[in-house]
Structure formats: C-alpha cells, structure tokens
C-alpha positions as CSV (number, residue, x, y, z in Angstrom):
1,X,71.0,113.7,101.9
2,X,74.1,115.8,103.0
3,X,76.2,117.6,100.7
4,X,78.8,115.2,99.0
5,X,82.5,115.9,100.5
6,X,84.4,115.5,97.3
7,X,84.5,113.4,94.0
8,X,85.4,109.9,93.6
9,X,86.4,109.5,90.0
10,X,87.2,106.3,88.6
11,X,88.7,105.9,85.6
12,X,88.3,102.5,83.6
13,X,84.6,102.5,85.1
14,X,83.5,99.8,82.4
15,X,86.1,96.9,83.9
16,X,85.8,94.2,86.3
17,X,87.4,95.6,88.7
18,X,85.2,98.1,88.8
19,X,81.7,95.9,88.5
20,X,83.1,93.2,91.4
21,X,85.2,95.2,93.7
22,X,85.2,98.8,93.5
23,X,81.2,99.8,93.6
24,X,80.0,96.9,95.5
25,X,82.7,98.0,98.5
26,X,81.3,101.9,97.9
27,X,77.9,100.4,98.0
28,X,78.5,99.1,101.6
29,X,80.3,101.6,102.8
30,X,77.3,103.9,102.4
31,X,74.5,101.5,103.5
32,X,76.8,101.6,106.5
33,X,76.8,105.2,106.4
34,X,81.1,105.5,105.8
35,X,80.4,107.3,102.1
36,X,79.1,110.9,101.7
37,X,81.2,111.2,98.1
38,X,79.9,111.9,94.2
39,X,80.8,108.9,92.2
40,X,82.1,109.3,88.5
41,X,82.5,106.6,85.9
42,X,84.9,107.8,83.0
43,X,85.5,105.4,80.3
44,X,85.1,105.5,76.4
45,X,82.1,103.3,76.4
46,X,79.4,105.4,74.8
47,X,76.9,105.1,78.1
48,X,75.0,107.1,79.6
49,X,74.4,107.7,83.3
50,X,71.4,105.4,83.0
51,X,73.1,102.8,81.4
52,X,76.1,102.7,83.6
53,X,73.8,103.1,86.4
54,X,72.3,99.7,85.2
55,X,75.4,98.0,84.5
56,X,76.7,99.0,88.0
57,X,73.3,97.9,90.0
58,X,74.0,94.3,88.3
59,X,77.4,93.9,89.5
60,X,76.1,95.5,93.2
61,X,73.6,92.8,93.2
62,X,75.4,90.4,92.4
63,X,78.6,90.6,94.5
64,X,76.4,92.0,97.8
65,X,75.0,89.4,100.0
66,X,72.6,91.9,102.0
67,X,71.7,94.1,98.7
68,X,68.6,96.3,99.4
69,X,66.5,98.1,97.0
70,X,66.1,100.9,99.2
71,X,69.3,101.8,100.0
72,X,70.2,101.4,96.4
73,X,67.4,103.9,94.9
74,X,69.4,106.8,96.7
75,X,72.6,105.8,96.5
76,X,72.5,106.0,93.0
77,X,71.7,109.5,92.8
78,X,75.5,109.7,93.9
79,X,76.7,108.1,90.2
80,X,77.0,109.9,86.5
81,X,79.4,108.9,84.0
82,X,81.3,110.5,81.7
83,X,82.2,109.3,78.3
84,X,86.1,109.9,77.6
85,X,89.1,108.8,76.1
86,X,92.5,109.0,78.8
87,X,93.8,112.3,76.9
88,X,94.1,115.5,77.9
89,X,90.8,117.1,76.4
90,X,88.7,114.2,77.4
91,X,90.0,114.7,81.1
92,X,89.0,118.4,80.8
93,X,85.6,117.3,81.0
94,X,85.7,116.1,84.3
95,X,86.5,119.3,85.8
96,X,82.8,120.0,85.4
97,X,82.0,117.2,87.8
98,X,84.7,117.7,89.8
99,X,84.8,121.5,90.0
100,X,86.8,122.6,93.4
101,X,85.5,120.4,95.7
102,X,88.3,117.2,96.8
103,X,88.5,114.5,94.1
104,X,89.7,111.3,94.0
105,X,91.1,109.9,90.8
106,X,90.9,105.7,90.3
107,X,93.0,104.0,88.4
108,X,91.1,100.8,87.4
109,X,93.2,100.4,84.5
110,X,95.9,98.1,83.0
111,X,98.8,98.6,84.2
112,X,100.5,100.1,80.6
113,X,97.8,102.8,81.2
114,X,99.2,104.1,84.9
115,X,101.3,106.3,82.9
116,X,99.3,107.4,80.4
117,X,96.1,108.5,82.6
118,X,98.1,110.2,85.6
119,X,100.1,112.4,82.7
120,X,96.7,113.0,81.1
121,X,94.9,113.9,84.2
122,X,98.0,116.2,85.4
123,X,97.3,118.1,81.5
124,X,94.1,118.5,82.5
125,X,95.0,120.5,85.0
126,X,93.4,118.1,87.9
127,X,96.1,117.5,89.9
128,X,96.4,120.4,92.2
129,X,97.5,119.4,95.7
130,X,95.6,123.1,97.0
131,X,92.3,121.4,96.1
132,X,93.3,117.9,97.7
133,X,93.6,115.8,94.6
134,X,94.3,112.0,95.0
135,X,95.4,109.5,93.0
136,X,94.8,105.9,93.1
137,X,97.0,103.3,91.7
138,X,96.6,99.6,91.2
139,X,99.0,97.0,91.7
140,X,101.4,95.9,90.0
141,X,104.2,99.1,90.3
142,X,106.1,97.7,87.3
143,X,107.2,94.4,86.4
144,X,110.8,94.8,87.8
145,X,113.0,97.4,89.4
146,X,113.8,99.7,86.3
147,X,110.4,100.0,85.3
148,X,109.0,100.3,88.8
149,X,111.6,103.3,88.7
150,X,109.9,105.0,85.6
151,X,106.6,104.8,86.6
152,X,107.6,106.5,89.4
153,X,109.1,109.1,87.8
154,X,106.2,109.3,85.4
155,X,103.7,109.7,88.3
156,X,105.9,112.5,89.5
157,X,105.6,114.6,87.0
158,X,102.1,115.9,88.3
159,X,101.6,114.4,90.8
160,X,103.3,115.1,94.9
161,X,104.4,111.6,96.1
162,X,101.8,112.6,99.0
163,X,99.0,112.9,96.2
164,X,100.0,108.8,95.4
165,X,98.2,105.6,96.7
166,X,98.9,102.5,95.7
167,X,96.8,100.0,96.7
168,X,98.2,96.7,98.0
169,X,94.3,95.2,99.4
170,X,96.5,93.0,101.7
171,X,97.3,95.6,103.7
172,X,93.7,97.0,104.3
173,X,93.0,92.9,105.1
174,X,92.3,92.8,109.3
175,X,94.9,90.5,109.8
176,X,97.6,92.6,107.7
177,X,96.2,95.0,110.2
178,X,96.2,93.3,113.9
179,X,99.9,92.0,113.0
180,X,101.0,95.5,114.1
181,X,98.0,96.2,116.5
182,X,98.9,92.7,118.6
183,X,102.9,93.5,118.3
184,X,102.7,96.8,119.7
185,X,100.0,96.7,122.8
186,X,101.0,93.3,124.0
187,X,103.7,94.1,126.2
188,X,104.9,90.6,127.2
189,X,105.6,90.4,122.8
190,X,108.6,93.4,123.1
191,X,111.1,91.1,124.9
192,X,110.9,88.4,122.5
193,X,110.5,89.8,119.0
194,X,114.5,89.4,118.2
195,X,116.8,87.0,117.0
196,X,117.4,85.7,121.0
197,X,113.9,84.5,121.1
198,X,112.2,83.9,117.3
199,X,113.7,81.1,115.1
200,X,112.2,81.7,112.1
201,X,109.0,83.3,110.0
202,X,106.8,82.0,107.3
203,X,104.4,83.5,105.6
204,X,102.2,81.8,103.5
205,X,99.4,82.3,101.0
206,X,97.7,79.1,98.9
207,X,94.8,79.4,96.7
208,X,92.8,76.3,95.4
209,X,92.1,78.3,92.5
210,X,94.0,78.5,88.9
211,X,93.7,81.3,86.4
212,X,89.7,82.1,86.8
213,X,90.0,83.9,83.6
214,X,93.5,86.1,84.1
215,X,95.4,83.9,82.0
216,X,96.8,87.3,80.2
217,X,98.0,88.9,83.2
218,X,99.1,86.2,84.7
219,X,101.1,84.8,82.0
220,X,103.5,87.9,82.5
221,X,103.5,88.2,85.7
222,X,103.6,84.4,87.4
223,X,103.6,84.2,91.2
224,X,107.0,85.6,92.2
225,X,105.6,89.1,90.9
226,X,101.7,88.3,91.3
227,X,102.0,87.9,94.9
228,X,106.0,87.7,96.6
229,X,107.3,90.6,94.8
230,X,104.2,93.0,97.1
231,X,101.6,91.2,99.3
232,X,103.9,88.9,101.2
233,X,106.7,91.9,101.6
234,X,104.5,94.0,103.0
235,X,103.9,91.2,105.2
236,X,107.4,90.8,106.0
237,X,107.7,94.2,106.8
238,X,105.3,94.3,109.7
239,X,106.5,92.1,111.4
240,X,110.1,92.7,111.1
241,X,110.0,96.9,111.1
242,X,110.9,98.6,115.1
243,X,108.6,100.0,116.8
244,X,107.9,103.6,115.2
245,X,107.8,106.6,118.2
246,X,104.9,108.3,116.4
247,X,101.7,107.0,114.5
248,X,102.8,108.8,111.2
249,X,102.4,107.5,107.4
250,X,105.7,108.7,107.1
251,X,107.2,107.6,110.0
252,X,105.7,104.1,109.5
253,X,107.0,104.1,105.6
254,X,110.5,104.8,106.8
255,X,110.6,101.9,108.9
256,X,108.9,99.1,106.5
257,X,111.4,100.8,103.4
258,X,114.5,100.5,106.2
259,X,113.5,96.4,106.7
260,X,113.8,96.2,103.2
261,X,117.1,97.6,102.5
262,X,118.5,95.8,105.4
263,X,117.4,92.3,103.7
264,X,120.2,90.7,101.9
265,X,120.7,90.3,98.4
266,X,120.6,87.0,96.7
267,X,123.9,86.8,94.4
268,X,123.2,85.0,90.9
269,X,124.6,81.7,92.3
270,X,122.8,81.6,95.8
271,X,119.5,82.1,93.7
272,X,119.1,77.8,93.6
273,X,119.1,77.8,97.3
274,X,117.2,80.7,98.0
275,X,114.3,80.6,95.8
276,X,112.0,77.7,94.3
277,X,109.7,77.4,91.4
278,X,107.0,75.1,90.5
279,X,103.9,74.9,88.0
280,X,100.9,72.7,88.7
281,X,100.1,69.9,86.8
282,X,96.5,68.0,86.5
283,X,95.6,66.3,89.7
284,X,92.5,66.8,91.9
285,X,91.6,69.9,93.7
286,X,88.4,69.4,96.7
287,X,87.3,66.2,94.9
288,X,87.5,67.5,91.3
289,X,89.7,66.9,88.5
290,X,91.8,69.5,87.1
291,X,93.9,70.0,84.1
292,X,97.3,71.3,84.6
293,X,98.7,75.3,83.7
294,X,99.7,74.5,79.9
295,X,96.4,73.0,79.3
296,X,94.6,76.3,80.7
297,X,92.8,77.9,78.5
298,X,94.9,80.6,75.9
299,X,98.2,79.4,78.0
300,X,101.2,78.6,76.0
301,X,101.6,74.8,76.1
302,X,105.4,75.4,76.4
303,X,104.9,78.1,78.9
304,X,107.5,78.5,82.0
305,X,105.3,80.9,84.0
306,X,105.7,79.7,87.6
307,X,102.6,78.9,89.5
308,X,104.1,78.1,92.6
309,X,107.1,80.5,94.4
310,X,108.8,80.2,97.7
311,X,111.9,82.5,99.2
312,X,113.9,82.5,102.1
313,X,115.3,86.1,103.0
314,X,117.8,86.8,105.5
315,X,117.4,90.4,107.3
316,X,121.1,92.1,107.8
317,X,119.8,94.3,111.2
318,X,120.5,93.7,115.3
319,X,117.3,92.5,115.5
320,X,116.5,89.6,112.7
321,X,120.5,89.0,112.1
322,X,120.0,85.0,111.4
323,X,116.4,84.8,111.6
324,X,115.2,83.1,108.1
325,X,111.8,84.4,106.6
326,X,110.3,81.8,104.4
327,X,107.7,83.6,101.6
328,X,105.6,81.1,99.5
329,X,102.3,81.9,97.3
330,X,100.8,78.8,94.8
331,X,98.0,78.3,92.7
332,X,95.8,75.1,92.7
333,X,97.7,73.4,96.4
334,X,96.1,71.7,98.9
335,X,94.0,74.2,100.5
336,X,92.6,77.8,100.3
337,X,95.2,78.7,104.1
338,X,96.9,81.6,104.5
339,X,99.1,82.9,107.7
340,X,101.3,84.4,109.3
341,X,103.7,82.2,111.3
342,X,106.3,83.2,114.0
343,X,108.2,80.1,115.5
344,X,110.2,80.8,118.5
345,X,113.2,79.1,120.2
346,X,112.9,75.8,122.5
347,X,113.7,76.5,125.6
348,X,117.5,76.4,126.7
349,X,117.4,72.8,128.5
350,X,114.9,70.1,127.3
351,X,114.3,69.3,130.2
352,X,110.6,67.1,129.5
353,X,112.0,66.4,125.4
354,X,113.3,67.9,122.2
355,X,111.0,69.8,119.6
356,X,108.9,71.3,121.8
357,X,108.9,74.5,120.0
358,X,106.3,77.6,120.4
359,X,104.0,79.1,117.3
360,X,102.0,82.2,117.2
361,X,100.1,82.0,114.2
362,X,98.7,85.4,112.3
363,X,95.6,83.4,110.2
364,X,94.2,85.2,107.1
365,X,92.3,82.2,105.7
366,X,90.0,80.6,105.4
367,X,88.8,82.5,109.0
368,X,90.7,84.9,110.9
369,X,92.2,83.6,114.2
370,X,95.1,84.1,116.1
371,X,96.9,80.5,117.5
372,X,99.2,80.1,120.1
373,X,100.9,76.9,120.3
374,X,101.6,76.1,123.7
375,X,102.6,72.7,126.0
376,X,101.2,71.5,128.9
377,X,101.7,68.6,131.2
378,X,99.4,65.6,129.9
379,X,96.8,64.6,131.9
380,X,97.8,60.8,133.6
381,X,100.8,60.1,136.1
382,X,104.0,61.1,134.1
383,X,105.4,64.6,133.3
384,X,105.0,64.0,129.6
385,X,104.2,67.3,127.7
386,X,101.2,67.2,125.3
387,X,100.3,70.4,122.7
388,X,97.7,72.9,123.4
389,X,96.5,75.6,120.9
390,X,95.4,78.8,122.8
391,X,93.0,79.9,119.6
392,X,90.9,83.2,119.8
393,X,88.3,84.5,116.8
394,X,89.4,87.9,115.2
395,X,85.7,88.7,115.2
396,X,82.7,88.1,117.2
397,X,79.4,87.1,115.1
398,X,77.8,90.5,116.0
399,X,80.3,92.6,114.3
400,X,80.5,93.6,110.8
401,X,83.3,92.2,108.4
402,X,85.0,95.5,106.3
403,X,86.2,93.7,103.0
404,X,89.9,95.0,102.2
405,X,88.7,97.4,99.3
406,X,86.3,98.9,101.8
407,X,89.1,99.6,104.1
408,X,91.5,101.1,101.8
409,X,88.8,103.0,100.3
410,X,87.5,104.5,103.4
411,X,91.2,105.6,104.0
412,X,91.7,107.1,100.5
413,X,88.6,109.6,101.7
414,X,90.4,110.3,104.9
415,X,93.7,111.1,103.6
416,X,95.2,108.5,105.8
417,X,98.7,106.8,103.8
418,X,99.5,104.1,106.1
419,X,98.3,101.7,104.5
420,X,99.6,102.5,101.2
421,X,103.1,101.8,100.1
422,X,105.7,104.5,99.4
423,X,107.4,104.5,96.3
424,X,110.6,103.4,97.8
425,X,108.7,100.2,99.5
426,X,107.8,99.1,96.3
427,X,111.4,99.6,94.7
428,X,113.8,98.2,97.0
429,X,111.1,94.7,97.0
430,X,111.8,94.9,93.4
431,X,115.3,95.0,94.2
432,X,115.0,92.1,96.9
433,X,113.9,89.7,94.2
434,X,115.1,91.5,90.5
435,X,118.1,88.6,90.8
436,X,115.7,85.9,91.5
437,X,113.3,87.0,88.4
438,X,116.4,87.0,86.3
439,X,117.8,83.4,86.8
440,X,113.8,82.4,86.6
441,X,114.7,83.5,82.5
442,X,115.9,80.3,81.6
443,X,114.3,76.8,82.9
444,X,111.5,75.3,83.8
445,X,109.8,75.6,87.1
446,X,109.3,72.3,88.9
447,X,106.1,70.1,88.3
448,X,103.7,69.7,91.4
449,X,100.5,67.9,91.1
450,X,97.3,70.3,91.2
451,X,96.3,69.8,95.1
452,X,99.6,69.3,96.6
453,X,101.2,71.3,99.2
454,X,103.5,72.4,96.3
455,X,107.1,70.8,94.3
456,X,109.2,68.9,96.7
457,X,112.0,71.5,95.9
458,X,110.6,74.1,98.1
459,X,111.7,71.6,100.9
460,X,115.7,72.6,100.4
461,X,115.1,76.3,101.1
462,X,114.9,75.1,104.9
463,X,117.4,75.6,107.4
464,X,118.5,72.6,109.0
465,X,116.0,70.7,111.6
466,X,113.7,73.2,109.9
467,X,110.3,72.0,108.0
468,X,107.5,73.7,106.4
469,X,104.3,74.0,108.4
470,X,102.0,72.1,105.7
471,X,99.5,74.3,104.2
472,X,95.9,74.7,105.9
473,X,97.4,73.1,109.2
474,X,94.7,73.4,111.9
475,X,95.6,71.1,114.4
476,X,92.0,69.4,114.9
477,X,93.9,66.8,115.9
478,X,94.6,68.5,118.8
479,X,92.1,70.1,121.7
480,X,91.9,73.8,121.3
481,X,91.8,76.6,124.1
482,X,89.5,79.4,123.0
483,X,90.5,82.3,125.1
C-alpha cells in the first residue's frame, strides 16, 4: 500500500453518524481507489483499535451493498482509535497520530459540541493552517441567526474561515450538482434564465418517513430549520446566482451569499402569506397505517413542532425581480419526490390555447432525471396541442453512483470549498427566515393527514393562476421522450 497523504480524524467516532454514513462512504471510496488517508476514531468510549475496528466492520457491512472481505482486511490497517475526552489534553494525544502530515478533523458531534471541540482542538495546538489542517462541521450552523453568529465567531478563534467546511450533503447530491453544470454549458438556457422568460421556481423535498428515531433533534429543530433554513437555500441559490467569470470557491460563495441578501425580507405581518405550517396526523403512508407526530414516540403530546414547511421568497435583483420561489420540505406526504422545478412563461399569443406552459424539471428522487415539458401537435386532423415530456436518465447503468458523503468527502481531501457553505451563506439564510421562526412561537401548525401532499394552507402562498405541482408527479399519464 502507498504511503497515507494525511489523517482523517473523526471526532465522535462511537455515533451513528459515524457507523451509517461516514466509514461506509470511506469504505467505498477506497475499494474504488479515491482514499489513500489514515483514519482515526477519537471518542471517550474505552475501545481499543480492535474493538472499534469491529464495531466499524459491522456498520460497513451492513450499510454496503457490494461489501468484500478482501478489500476490507487491508483497508482496516488504515483505522486506530483513540480514547479521549473533547479537552485540550485529550486532543494532545492526537498529535501522535497526526504528527506533520495534513489532517482532517470530523465533527460527528451534537451540535452544542461544535464549539467546544474546535476550541479544544485549536488548544491542542492542531490547527495550524502551515500543516493544512481542516475542519469539518456538521449541519445545523445554529438554530437562528444570533447563534449562527457565535458559532462563527467561536470557530474563528483557531481556526481560518478557509480551514472551515461545513457540510450541507445536498450539495455533494449529483443533481445539487448538474443544476449549475446544465445552466452554464447549455447555451440556448442563458437567454431565458430571467424574469422575461421564467414564471416561477419550486423546489421541493417530501419524505414518506416520520422521525426514525430523531425525535430529540427534531423536536428542536422542526422542518423550517431541519431542511428550509440550509438544503433548499442552497438550492435556491444555484439556480438564481449569475454566472461567476472564474471557477473559484470564492468566487462561487460570493455569488450564492449576494442571492441571498438580495431576497426580501418577510415583515412580521406578511409572515401569514408568506410562510405555511403543518404537522401530520395519523393516516396511511404506502398502504400502512400510521400514528400522527404527538403520538410519536418521546414527542410531546401538546407539541407545535412543524412537520410540514413551505415559503415563497421574492429575489430583489434585475434578474428574478417578480419571479416567486416556492420552498416546501414535509414529513410522512404522499410520496418519497424531490425536484427542482423551473416553469417558464406561455408564449405571448395563445394562439392553439391557454396554459400551455413549459417545465424543466431538476429530479433528485426517487431517480435522477432531468424533464422537459414540451407540446406538440396531436396526432389526428386538428391542430390541437398534446404534452410531451423530453425525459433523459442522469446516469447510465454502467456507471457508478457516488453517495453525497462520498462526494463531499473526496472534496474535503482535495481542498476543494465549493461545495461547502461560507459562513456568510449560512447567516443571511438565517436571516431570510429568523422572522418566519419567530411568528412560528405562538400557534399551532395546521393538521394534514399522514400521506397527503401536505395542509391545504400551503395552497394560499400561490400567486394567482398559480398551483403547486403535486408531489411525486411523473406524468405516466403521458408518453415520454427519452433523449
């Protein structure tokens, strides 16, 4: 085996995260020949290397599909572990594993630890930018915009903004990805990404799925934070941001944080028609019954944590100036669906009918695909227009499918920050829905039944003659194009 190129340290090595995402992703990228790096597990478990070792080969197992023995027996030579508390003295520790090679330090912590471990760490004397040092941080970046704001500051004091990434795994998804590929290479797309040509944006992202066990977290944060707040920004920002001149994690940071400031703040009495709220109730999810969020397990039976969360934005720039974006994330609706959808104009005269509206459609889930809606004269002897969805497969069978943790983490080694937010990203999305988080304080979200598209009241955010495309919308019942 080649000498390792640095140390990948990951603090909080005994967690979930840790067993079902983080290893199993460095396991494939090595079987794919992507990882090269030490791997250390620090935690205050009293294990050994053998026993984390085992409890890592479990999760591996478990959570990859095409798991081989083989590849397995040497890539563990790449793991130790490290028994350690997150102060200052225990951190010293690591600098024997970590010596003066490049290191990577993982977060895989609760989020009231972010602090407390990046402060310890920067004690320790391990957070020299000479001897490219890297940080890792987990969503969520505070739980509003004043405490997004000290965490910063907290981070800063060891550690370079440059030093910082915070993942957001939506952005190392391939269709987070080809939204910016397919806007900037398709030429015929420049004339018409503006305000003369798009008549609105919705992006949306529904799970079948309720808690699955993160009843604590998610208690605190509900879905304006869980998912609005980050994941569907940064998907607002892409496709609103300019074109940038250079390809530069700078460059590309400034124009995602300049979106943001130019979207328009919601003033404590527009928040009503702005911004809707919902919880699920018990209803029937793929053919099974479900129980509704206050009969969850360890939930509040009073609680007022919204499962459901929808926003409409307005951009202030030359480009989006009237152009809603529609945002909406829900627990336990219709259908696992996510997307990305851009609806442009009708044409100037309806000349064969009304409503014949255009859709290029970004889809996430449940496969990756890009749609164009499109009409075209029905076949028979009248000039009546019939729809037509030009479809095309992001991936071909023979070509292997990167999970978004591989991604990231392969870009983490690299040193590439595109696809991590900036500090300032994260704060002015705080600011975008701070007001909306505030009126949310008193109330009770709307009830939806569990397998719905979500509450009814989402329906009001809509401009008028304006609808929301209904959640895992596929058009089967219309012929498909595959180009």
């Amino acid at each position: 085996m080649t000498q390792p190129l640095g140390t990948f340290v990951i603090l909080g090595a005994s967690g979930d995260l840790t067993y079902r995402l983080l290893m199993p992703a460095i396991y494939r990228l090595y079987a794919h020949g992507h990882w090269s790096w030490n791997v250390v597990g620090y935690a205050p478990d009293a294990w050994d290397t053998a026993a984390f070792r085992a409890h890592i080969k479990e999760g591996v197992h478990a959570f990859v599909p095409e798991f081989q023995e083989s590849v397995w027996t040497s890539f563990q030579d790449l793991i130790t572990f490290s028994s350690g508390e997150l102060e200052p003295e225990g951190c010293r520790r690591l600098q024997r594993k970590v010596g003066d090679s490049p290191a990577v330090f993982y977060l895989a912590l609760p989020p009231t630890l972010f602090g407390t471990a990046a402060v310890a760490l920067g004690e320790a004397g391990l957070a020299n930018p000479a001897a490219q040092r890297r940080l890792v941080v987990e969503k969520p970046f505070g739980h509003d915009e004043a405490s997004a704001s000290a965490l910063r500051e907290t981070l800063h004091r060891y550690w370079q903004e440059s030093q910082i990434y915070r993942i957001d795994h939506f952005l190392g998804k391939e269709t987070a990805q080809n939204l910016l590929v397919f806007r900037l290479t398709n030429r015929f797309l420049a004339s018409i990404w503006d305000r003369e040509h798009i008549r609105s944006v919705q992006i949306t992202y529904a799970e079948t799925l309720g808690l699955e066990g993160r009843w604590q977290y998610y208690e605190k944060a509900g879905a304006l934070r869980d998912m609005l707040q980050n994941h569907l920004m940064q998907l607002l920002t892409l496709v609103a941001m300019d074109p940038p001149a250079v390809w530069t994690a700078d460059t590309l940071h400034n124009h995602k944080t300049e979106v943001l400031r130019a979207v328009r703040p919601i003033p404590p009495d527009l928040v009503k028609g702005q911004a809707s709220r919902g919880q699920y109730v018990a209803g029937v999810v793929e053919g099974q019954a479900v129980p509704g969020y206050r009969q969850e397990p360890h939930v509040a039976p009073d609680s007022c944590t919204e499962t459901f969360a929808a926003l409409k934005l307005w951009i202030d720039s030359w480009r989006w100036h009237g152009v809603p974006f529609y945002l909406r994330s829900g627990k336990r609706l219709s259908h696992d669906y996510a997307e990305v959808a851009i609806e442009l104009k009708e044409v100037p005269r309806g000349l064969f009918g009304a409503g014949l509206n255009n859709w290029l459609i970004f889809r996430m889930k449940p496969d990756e695909r890009i749609d164009m809606v499109v009409w075209a004269k029905e076949p028979g002897l009248t000039l009546t227009p019939r729809r037509r969805i030009l479809s095309t497969p992001y991936r071909r069978e023979d070509e292997i499918e990167y999970s978004a943790y591989e991604q990231l983490l392969l870009a983490v080694l690299q040193g590439d920050r595109t696809p991590f937010p900036r500090y300032d990203e994260v704060e002015e999305a705080w600011r975008i829905v701070d007001p909306v988080l505030r009126a949310w304080e008193n109330g009770d979200p709307e009830e939806y039944a569990a397998g719905s598209d979500g509450p009814p009241g989402q329906a009001t955010l809509m401009e008028p003659r304006m609808s929301w495309r209904r959640i895992g919308e596929t058009d089967e019942a219309t012929q498909q194009e595959d180009v």
